[in-house]
C-alpha positions as CSV (number, residue, x, y, z in Angstrom):
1,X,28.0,15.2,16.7
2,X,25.2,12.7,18.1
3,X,26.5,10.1,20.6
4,X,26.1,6.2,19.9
5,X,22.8,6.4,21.7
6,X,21.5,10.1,21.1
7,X,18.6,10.2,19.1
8,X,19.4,11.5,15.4
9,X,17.6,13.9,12.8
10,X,17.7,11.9,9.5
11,X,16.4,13.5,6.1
12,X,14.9,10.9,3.7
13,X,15.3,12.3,0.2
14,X,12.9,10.6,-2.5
15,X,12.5,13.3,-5.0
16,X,10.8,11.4,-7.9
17,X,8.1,9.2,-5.7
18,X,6.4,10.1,-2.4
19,X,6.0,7.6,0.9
20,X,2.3,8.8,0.7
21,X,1.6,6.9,-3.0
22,X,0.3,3.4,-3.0
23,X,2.9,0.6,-4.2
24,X,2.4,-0.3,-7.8
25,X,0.7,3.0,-8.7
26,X,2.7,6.2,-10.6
27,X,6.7,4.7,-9.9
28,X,5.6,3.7,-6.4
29,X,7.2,0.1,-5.6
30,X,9.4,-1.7,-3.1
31,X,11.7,1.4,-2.9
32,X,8.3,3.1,-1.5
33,X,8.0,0.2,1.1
34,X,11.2,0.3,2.2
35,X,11.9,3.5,3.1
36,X,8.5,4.1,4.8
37,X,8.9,1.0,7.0
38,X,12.4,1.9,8.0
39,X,11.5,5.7,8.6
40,X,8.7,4.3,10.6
41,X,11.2,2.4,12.4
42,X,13.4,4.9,13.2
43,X,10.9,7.2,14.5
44,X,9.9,4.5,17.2
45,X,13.6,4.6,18.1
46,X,13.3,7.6,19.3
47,X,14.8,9.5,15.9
48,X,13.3,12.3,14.3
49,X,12.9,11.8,10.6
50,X,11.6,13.7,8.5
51,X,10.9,12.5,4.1
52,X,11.9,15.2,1.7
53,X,9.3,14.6,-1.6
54,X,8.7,16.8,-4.7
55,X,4.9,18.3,-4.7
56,X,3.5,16.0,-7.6
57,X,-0.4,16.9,-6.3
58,X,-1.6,21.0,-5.1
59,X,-3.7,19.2,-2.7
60,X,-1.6,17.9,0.2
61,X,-0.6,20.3,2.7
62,X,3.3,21.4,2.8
63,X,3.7,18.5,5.9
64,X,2.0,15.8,6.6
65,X,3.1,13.8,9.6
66,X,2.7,9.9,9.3
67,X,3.4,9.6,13.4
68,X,5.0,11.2,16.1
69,X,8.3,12.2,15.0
70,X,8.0,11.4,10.9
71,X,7.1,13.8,8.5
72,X,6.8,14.1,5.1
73,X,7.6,17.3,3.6
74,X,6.5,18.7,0.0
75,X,9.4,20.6,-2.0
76,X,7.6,22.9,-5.1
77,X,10.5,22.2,-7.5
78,X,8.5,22.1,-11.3
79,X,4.9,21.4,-11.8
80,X,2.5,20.2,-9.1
81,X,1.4,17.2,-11.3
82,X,2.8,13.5,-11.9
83,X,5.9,13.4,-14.1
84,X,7.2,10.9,-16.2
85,X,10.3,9.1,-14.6
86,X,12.7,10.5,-17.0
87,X,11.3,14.3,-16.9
88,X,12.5,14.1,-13.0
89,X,16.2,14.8,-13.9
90,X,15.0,18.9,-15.3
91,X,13.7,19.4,-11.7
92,X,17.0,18.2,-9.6
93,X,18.4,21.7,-9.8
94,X,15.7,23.4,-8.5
95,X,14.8,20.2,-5.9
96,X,18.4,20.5,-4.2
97,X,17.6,24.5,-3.9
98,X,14.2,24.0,-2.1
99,X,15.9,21.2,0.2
100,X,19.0,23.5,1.2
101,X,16.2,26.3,2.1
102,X,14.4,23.6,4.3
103,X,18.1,22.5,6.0
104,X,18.7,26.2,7.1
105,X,15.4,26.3,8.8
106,X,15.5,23.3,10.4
107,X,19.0,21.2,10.3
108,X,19.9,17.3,10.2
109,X,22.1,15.2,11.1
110,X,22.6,13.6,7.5
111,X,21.1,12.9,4.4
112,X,19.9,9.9,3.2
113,X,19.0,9.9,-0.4
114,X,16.7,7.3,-2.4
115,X,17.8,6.5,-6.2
116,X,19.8,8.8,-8.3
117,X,17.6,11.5,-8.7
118,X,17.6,12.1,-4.7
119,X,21.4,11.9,-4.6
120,X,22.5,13.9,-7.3
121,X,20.0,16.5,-5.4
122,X,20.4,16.2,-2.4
123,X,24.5,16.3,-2.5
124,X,25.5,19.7,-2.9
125,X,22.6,20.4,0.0
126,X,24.3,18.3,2.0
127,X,27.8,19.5,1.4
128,X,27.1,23.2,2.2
129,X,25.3,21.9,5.2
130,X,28.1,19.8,6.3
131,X,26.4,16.8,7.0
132,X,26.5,13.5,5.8
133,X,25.1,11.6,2.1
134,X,23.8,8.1,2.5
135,X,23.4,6.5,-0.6
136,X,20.8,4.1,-1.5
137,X,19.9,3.4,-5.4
138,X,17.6,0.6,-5.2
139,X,18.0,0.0,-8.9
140,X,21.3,0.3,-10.9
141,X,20.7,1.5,-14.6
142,X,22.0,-0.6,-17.1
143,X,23.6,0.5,-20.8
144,X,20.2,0.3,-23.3
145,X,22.1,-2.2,-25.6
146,X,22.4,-4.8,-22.6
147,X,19.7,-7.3,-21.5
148,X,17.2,-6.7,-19.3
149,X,18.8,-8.8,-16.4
150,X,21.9,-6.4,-16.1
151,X,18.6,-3.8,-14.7
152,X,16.4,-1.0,-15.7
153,X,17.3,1.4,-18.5
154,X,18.2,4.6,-17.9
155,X,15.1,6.8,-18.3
156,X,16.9,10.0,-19.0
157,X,20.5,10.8,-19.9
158,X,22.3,11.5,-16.5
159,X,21.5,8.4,-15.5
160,X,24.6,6.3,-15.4
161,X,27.6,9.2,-15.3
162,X,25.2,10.0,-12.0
163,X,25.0,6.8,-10.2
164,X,28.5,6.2,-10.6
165,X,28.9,9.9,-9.6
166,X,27.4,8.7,-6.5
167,X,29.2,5.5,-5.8
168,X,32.7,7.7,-5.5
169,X,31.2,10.9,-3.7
170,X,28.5,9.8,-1.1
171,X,29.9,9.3,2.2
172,X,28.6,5.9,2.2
173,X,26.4,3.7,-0.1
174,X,23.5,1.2,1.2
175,X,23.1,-2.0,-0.4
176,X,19.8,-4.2,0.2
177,X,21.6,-7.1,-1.1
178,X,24.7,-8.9,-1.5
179,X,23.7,-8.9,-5.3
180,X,23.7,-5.1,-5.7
181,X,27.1,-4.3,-3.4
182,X,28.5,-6.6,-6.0
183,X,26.5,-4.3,-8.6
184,X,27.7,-1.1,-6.8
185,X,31.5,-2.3,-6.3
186,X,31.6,-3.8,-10.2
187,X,29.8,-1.8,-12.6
188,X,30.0,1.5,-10.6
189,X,33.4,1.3,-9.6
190,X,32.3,1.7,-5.6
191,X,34.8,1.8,-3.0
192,X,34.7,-1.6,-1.3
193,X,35.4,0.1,2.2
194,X,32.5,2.2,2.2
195,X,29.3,0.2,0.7
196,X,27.2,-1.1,3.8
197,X,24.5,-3.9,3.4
198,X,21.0,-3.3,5.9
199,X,19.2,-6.5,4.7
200,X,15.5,-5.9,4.3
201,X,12.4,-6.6,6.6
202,X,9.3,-7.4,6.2
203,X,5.9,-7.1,8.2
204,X,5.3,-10.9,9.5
205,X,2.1,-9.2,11.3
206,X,0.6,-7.8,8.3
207,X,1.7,-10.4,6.0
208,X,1.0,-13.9,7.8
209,X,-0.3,-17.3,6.6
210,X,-3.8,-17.4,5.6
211,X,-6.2,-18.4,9.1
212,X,-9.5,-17.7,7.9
213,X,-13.1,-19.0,7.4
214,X,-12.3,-17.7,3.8
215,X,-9.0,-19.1,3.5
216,X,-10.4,-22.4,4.8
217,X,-13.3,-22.4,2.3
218,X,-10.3,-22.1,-0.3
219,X,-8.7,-24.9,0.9
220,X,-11.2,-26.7,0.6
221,X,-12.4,-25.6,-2.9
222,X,-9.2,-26.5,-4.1
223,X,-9.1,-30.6,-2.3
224,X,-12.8,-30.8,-4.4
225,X,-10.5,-30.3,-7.7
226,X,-11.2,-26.1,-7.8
227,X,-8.7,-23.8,-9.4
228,X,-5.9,-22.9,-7.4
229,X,-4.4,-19.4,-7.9
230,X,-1.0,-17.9,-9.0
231,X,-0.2,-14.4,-8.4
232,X,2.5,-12.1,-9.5
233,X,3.1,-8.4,-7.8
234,X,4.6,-5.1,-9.0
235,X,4.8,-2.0,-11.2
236,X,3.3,-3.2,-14.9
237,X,6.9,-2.8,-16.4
238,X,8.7,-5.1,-18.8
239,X,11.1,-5.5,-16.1
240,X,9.2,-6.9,-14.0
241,X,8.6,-9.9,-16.5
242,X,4.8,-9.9,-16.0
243,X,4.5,-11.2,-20.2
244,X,6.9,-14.2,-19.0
245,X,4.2,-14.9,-16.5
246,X,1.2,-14.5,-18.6
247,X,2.9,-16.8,-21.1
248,X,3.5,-19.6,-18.5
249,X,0.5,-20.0,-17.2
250,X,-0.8,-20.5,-20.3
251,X,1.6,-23.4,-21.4
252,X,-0.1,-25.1,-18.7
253,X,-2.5,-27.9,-19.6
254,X,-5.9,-25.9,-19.7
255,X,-7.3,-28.7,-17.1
256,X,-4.5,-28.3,-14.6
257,X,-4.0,-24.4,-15.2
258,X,-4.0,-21.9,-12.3
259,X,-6.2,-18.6,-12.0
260,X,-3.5,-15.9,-12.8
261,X,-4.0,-12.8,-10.4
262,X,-1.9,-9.8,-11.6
263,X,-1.6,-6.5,-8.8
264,X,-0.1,-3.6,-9.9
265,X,-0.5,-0.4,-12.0
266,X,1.7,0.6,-14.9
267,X,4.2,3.6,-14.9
268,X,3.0,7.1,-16.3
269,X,4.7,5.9,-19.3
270,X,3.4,2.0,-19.2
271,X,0.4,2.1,-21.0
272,X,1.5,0.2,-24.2
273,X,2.3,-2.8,-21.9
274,X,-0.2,-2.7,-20.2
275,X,-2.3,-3.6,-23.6
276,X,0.3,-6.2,-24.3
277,X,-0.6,-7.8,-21.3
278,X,-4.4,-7.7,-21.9
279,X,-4.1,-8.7,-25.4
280,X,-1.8,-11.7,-24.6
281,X,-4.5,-12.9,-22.1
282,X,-7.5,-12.6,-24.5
283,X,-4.5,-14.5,-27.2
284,X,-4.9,-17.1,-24.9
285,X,-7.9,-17.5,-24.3
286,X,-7.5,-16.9,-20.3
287,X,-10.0,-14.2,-19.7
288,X,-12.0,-16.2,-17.5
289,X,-9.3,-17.1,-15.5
290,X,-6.9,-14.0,-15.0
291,X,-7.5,-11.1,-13.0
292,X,-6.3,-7.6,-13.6
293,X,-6.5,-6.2,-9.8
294,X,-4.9,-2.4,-10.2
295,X,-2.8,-1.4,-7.1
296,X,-4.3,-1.8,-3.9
297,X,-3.5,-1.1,-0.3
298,X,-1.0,-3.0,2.0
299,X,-3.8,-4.8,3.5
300,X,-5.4,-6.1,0.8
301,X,-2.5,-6.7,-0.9
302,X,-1.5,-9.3,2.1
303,X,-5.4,-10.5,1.4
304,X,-4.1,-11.7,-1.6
305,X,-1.0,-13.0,-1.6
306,X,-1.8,-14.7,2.0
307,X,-5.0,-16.9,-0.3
308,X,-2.8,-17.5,-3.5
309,X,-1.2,-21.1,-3.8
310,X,2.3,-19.6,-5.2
311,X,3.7,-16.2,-6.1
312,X,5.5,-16.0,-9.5
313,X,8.6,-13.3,-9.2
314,X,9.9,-13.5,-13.5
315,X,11.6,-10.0,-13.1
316,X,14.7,-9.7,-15.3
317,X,16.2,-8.2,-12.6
318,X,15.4,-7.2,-8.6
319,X,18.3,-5.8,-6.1
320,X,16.2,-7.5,-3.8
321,X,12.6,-8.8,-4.6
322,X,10.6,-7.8,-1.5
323,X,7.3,-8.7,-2.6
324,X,8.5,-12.4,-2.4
325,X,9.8,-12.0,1.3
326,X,6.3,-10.6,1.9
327,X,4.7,-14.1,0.1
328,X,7.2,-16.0,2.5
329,X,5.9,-14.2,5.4
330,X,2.4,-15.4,4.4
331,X,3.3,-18.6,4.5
332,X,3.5,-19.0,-0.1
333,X,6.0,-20.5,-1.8
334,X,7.7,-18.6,-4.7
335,X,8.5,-19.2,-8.0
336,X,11.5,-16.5,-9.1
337,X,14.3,-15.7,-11.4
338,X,17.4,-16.3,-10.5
339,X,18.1,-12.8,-10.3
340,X,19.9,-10.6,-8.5
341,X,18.5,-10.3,-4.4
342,X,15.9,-12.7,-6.1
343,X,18.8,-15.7,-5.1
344,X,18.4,-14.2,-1.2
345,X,14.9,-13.7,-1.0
346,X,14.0,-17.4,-2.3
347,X,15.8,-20.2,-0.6
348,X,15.8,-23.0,-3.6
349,X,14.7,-26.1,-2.6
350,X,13.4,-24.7,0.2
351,X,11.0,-22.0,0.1
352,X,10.6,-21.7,-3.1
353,X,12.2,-22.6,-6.6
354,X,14.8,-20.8,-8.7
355,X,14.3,-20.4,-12.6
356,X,18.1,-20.2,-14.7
357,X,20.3,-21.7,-12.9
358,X,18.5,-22.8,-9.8
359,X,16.1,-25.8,-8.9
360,X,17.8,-28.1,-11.8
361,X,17.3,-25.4,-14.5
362,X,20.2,-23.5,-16.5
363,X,20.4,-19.4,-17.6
364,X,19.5,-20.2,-20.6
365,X,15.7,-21.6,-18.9
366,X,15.2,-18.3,-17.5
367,X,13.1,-16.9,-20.4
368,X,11.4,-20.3,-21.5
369,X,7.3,-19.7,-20.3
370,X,7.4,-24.1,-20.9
371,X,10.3,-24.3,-18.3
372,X,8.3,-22.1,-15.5
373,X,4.9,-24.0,-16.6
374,X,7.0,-26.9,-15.6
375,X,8.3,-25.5,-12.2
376,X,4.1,-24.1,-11.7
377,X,2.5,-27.2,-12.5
378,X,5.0,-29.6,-10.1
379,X,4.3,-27.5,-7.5
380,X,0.4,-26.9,-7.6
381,X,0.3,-30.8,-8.5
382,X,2.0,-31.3,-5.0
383,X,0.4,-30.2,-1.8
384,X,3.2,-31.8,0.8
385,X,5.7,-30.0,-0.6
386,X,4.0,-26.6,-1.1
387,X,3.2,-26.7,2.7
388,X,6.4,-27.7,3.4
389,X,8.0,-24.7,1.4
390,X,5.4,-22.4,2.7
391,X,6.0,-22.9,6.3
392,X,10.2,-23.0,5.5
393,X,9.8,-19.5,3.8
394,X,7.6,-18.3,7.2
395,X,10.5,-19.4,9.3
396,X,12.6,-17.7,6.7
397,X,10.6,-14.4,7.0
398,X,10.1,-14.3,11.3
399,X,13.9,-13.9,11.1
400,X,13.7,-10.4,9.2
401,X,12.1,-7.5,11.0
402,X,11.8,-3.6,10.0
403,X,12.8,-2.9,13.7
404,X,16.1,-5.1,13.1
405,X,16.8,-3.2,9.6
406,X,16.4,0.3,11.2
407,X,19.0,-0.5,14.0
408,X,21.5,-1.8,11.4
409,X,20.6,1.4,9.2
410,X,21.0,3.6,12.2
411,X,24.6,2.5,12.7
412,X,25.3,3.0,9.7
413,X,24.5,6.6,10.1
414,X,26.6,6.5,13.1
415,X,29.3,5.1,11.3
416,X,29.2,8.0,8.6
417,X,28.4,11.1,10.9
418,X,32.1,9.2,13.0
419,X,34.1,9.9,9.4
């Protein structure tokens, strides 16, 4: 067993997405973020960590290191092309057989596994191993008759007997937030005594307020009467309330209304909404004015969000909501669903506002695109008090760091390899 200060070897296990795919492409999001910057963080600690992924391209080579002591290693289990999210749960089997092989050749301390899929792998590998499984889920399925702000669906049947599977056998389980122990403890059935929270961090050099010729060109632009710009962030999935968005914006008085910048790429399985969304712009009649970007890479993601005058966060439901800690680090106040890690990511009243139940508004607001229009408009209409939320929510963000989340996470590790 490792002492309190020896380094560790950790084991990542993200079976359905790789560290390697851009946010907001294939079922790349915040999980993808996460887990990168915390491996990343680990490794500059001195741990050796190595990220356990299912070959979904021939091309890359079997390991790929990201930096001295983090790898990512490619596990063959089922075809060497993208899957749908739900066709992920045929390949576990074969997944947790490929990781074992990789265990006996080179051991860990302990397993740390991403979302269901990884854990329901990854577990008897890590029982015949005799090390360790850290739980994460990152998103808790919900039953398919309940509303969309009780979570995702579950994409394939194992879903929910798994993740509460999970919540009883894993040695311990991570929560990002206060809202998803609550999740874990409630609607899994999770034992109270051995669900940790590591809060989140976020990049504060990568993601920083807007400094530029450009950004004060924009500024000025927008004192002459230009267009000020409202962007929203993510996977293009109905969960992520991008419609709700679309819809708000346009209940804005066409004279006052924002440009409406949209990042992300849909799911293999997304393209339906993805027309929705298109077709409820050209509906209308904001073409002119709304951007469809596609993914694009952490830098010019920050680009963005750094020169936007608000982020809009309508997700039905987030554990956390990291894309609007990253618009606080930039110095943007956000707009957000009361929702989940949504109410700890977005300080109401301070740097940002709350939709249902939050900033003077009930549950029953939450879904009403005239209520956010509203919230948009006061805020745009009011340039004291967006800089006084966006330099509150930069505060808020300096106090977060990936370094700080990694030394939590590592005791955890510590704390389970003790029991």
């Amino acid at each position: 067993m490792s002492s309190s200060s020896s380094p560790l070897r950790i084991g990542f296990v993200m079976l359905h997405t790789s560290p390697l795919d851009v946010p907001g492409t294939k079922d790349a999001g915040g999980m993808n973020v996460v887990v990168r910057a915390q491996a990343e963080a680990l490794a500059r600690a001195g741990h050796e960590v190595r990220i356990f992924t299912r070959r979904s391209d021939p091309a890359p080579p079997d390991q790929v290191e990201l930096r001295p002591g983090l790898t990512v290693v490619h596990l063959a289990a089922g075809p060497a092309r993208l899957l749908a999210k739900g066709e992920h749960e045929s390949v576990m089997e074969r997944f947790g057989e490929l990781l074992e092989v990789e265990l006996q050749r080179e051991p860990v301390d302990l397993l740390h596994a991403e979302h269901w899929f990884s854990g329901i792998a990854a577990l008897p590998a890590a029982r015949r191993a005799g090390v360790p499984l850290v739980q994460s889920y990152h998103s808790i399925a919900a039953p398919v008759d309940s509303p969309l702000t009780d979570g995702e669906r579950p994409e394939s049947p194992g879903r929910l007997a798994g993740e509460r599977r999970l919540a009883h056998e894993a040695d311990l389980v991570i929560a990002v937030s206060e809202a998803e122990r609550r999740t874990v403890l409630e609607r899994l059935g999770g034992d109270e005594d051995r669900v940790r929270v590591v809060p989140l961090g976020v990049d504060t050099e990568l993601f920083h307020p807007c400094a530029t010729r450009d950004c004060m060109e924009d500024r000025d632009w927008l004192s002459s009467g230009g267009r000020p710009e409202a962007i929203v962030v993510g996977r293009l999935h109905p969960l992520k309330g991008f419609d709700l968005a679309i819809d708000a914006v346009a209940a804005i008085d066409a004279e006052r209304r924002p440009a409406l910048r949209i990042v992300g790429a849909p799911p293999p399985d997304g393209d339906d909404y993805v027309r929705a969304l298109h077709d409820a712009v050209a509906r209308h009649g904001m073409l002119r004015t709304t951007a469809f970007d596609g993914a694009l890479r952490r830098s010019d993601l920050a680009e963005r969000i750094r020169r936007a005058a608000v982020m809009l966060v309508p997700s039905h439901s987030e554990t956390f909501g990291l894309v609007a800690l990253e618009a606080a680090a930039s110095g943007v106040p956000v707009i957000a669903r009361a929702a989940g890690g949504l109410r700890e990511a977005v300080l109401d009243g301070e740097t940002g506002m709350l939709i249902g139940s939050g900033s003077g508004t009930g549950a029953e607001d939450a879904d009403d695109p005239t209520v956010w229009a509203a919230a948009i408009d006061r805020l745009l209409g009011d340039a004291e008090l967006r800089e006084r939320m966006g330099a509150a929510a930069r505060d808020h963000a300096l106090a977060r760091s990936w370094d700080a989340s990694a030394a939590r996470l590592a005791g955890v590790y510590r704390e389970a390899l003790g029991r």
